[in-house]
Structure formats: structure tokens, C-alpha cells
C-alpha positions in Angstrom: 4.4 -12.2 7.8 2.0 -10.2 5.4 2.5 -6.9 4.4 -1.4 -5.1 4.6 -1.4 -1.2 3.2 -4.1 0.5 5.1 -5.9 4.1 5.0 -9.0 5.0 6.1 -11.4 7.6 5.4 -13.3 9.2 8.3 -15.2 11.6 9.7 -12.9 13.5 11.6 -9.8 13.7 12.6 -9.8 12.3 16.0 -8.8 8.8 16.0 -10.8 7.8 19.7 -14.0 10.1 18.2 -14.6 9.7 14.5 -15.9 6.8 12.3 -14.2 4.9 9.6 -16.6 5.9 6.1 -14.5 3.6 4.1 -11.2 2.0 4.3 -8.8 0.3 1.5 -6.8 -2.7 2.6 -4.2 -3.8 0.0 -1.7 -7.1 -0.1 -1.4 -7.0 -3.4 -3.3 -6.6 -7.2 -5.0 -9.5 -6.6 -5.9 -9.7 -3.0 -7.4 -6.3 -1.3 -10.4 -5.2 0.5 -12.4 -2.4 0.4 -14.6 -1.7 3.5 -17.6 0.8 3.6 -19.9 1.3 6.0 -22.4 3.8 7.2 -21.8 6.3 9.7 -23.5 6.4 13.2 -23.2 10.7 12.8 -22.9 12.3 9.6 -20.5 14.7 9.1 -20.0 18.1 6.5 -16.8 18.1 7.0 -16.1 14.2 5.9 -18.2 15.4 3.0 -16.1 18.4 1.9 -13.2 17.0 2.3 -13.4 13.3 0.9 -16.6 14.5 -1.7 -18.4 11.4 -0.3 -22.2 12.4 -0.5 -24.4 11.9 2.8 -26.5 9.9 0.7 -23.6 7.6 -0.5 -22.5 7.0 2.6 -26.3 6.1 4.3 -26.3 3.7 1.3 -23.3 1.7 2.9 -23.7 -1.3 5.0 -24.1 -1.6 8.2 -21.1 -1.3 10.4 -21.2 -4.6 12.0 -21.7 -6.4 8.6 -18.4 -4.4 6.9 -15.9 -4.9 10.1 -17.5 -8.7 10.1 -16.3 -8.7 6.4 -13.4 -7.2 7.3 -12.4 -10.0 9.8 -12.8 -12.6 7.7 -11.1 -11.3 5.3 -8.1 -10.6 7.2 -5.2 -13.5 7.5 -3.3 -14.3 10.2 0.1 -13.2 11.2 0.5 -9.3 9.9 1.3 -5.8 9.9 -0.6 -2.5 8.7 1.8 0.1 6.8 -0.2 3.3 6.6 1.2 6.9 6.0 0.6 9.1 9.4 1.6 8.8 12.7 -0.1 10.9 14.9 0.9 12.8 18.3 -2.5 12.6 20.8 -2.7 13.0 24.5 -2.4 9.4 25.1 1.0 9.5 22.8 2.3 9.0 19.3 0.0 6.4 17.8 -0.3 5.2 14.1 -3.4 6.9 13.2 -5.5 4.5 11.2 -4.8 1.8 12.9 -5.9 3.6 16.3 -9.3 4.3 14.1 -9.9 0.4 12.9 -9.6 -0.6 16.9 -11.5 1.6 18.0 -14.3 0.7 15.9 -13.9 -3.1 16.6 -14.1 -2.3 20.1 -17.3 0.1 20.0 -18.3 -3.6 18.3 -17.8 -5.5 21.4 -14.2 -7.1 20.4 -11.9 -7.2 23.2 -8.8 -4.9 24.0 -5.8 -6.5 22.1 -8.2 -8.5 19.8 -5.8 -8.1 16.5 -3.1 -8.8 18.5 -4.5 -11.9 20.2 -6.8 -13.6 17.3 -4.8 -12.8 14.6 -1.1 -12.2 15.8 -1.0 -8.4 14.7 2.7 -7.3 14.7 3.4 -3.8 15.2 2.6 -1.0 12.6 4.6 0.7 10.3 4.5 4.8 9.5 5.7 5.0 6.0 5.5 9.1 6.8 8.4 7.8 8.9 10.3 6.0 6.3 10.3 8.8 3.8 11.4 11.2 7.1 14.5 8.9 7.5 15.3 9.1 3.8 14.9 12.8 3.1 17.4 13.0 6.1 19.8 10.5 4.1 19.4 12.9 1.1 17.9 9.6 -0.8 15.3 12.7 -2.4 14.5 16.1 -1.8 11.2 17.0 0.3 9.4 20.3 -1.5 8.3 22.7 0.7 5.0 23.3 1.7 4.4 27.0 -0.3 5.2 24.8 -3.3 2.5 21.9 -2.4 0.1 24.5 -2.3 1.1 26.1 -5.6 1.4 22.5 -6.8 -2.6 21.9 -5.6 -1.6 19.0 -3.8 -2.8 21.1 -0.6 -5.1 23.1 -0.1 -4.1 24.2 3.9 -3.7 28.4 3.9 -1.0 27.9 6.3 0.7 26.4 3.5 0.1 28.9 1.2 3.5 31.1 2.2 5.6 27.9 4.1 9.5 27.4 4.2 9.1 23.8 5.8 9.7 20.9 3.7 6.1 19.0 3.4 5.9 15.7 4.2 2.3 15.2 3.2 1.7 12.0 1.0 1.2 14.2 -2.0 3.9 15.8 -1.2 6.4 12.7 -0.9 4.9 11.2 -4.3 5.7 14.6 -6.0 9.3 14.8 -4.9 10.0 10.9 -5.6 8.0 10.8 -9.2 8.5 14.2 -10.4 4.2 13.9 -10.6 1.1 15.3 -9.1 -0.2 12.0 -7.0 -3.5 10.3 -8.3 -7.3 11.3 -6.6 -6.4 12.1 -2.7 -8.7 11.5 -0.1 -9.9 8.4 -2.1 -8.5 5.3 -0.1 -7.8 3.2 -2.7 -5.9 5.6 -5.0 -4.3 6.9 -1.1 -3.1 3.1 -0.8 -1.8 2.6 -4.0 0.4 5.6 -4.0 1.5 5.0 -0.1 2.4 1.2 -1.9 4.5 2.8 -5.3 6.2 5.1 -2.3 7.1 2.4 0.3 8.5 0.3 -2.7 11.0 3.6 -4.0 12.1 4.4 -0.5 13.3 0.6 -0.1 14.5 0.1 -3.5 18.2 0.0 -3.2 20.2 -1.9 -0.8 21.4 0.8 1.0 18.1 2.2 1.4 17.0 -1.2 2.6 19.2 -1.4 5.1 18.5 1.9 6.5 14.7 1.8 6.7 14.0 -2.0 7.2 
């Protein structure tokens, strides 16, 4: 089975409503896609927050032509690790995966299609993975008054907050001891998610806990 790192940037935060801008799909340094594709509906928000420019993003290809690109490029027999699972009405889904179906389906591509065409196993959260080791005591989470002194948030309701932060940033700063690379860029997302995954499952005991 492949391992496939996965994070998406969109125009919202609704998984069932927004539109993948661009995505970053990583195996390893040699074998990775990077999708982009333009936007039925523009949003300010998506701009402000992942400083793409509407007129970058109307320069993208069509979004037929990147998700056909996509499938090609995609091998058989895999899972996605991204970082968030997310709670919705419809339950506790993994986030960016919920995002990439629902864009295939919009496509025409049946319900299950991953799962069917190209034996899809099922996701994993690494935002779970680093949960389960923070409650091992395998590192220290920083709270979330300290992410925001830190710049790795920029939330007000961070600003003054006792809870431990379990943002990707946040994770990365508590394992590394360093500020993460560009957020809200999916490549530079992916490649930290990867350097965290591979930390949290580097010693046996770890391994046997998370895996």
C-alpha cells in the first residue's frame, strides 16, 4: 500500500461547499503532484488567507483537466494522510479528503469511485497521531496564547488561550523547537505534515502506539 500526504487549499471552509484552488499530493521527493485549478466562485477570503491572487487563480486550468491529471496520476492501492479531521453534521470526516470527493463527484464520478477504481484504503488524521502522542507525553503541545505570540496563528481567540494548540504550526514548533516553513502553501503544509508523521513514528514504542 502507498503512503499519499495530502492538503488542499480551498475556498472555504466547508468541505460539501468550497472548491479545491490547489492541492499538493506527496509520495515521496521524487514522485508528487501538484494540482491547480480554477475556481467556479471566487472568493476574498481564500485570498486573504492563502495570498493566492484572483488573477492567479483564473490563470489555473480548468477543473476537469487538473482532477483528469490528478487521476492519472494517482496509483492504485492507497491511503491519504492529511492533518485535520473535521466534526460536520454528517459526522467526523477527514477534511480534505471529504473536499477531493466532492469535487470528483460535482465531475460526474460515481459515489465510492476512489474506493472502487483505485482500492482507496481508509484515511489517516495525523492531527490524530500527534493527539495520541502528546497524551503519551512523547512532546509537549504549546498552548495556544503562545502560538499566537509565536505568529504561527493569527486567531484573536488565541491571543489569551490556556489550551494546548494542536494546529500544524503548532505541532512542528513543539517537536522541532522551530517556527514551521510558509503556511497555507500546500506544498510547504505537506512537507511539514510529512517531517511530523515521520517524528511521531520514530521510535518503536511510538510505532507501536500510533500504527
Amino acid at each position: 500500500m502507498i503512503d499519499i500526504y495530502l492538503d488542499c487549499e480551498t475556498t472555504g471552509l466547508n468541505p460539501y461547499c468550497s472548491e479545491v484552488i490547489e492541492a499538493f499530493f506527496y509520495i515521496d521527493e521524487s514522485n508528487s503532484f501538484h494540482l491547480k485549478c480554477k475556481p467556479l466562485e471566487w472568493s476574498e477570503e481564500a485570498e486573504n488567507i492563502h495570498k493566492i491572487p484572483y488573477s492567479v487563480a483564473m490563470s489555473y486550468p480548468e477543473k476537469k483537466d487538473a482532477f483528469r491529471d490528478l487521476l492519472k496520476w494517482l496509483p492504485k492501492d492507497f491511503r491519504f494522510l492529511s492533518w485535520v479531521n473535521k466534526n460536520t453534521m454528517l459526522g467526523h470526516i477527514n477534511f480534505d479528503l471529504a473536499l477531493i470527493v466532492n469535487e470528483l463527484n460535482l465531475l460526474g464520478c460515481k459515489n465510492y469511485y476512489l474506493e472502487n477504481e483505485y482500492n482507496m484504503k481508509p484515511a489517516i488524521s495525523v492531527l490524530d497521531l500527534a493527539k495520541k502522542a502528546a497524551f503519551n507525553r512523547f512532546f509537549t503541545p504549546i498552548f495556544g496564547k503562545d502560538a499566537y505570540k509565536l505568529g504561527i496563528t493569527d486567531r484573536i481567540e488565541s491571543k489569551t488561550s490556556n489550551r494546548q494548540s494542536f494546529s500544524q504550526g503548532s505541532v512542528y514548533y513543539a517537536l522541532f523547537g522551530e517556527l514551521p516553513p510558509n503556511a497555507h502553501d500546500a506544498k510547504d503544509d505537506v512537507l511539514a505534515m510529512v517531517k511530523i508523521y515521520n517524528k511521531l513514528v520514530s521510535s518503536k514504542d511510538e510505532n507501536q502506539l500510533l500504527i
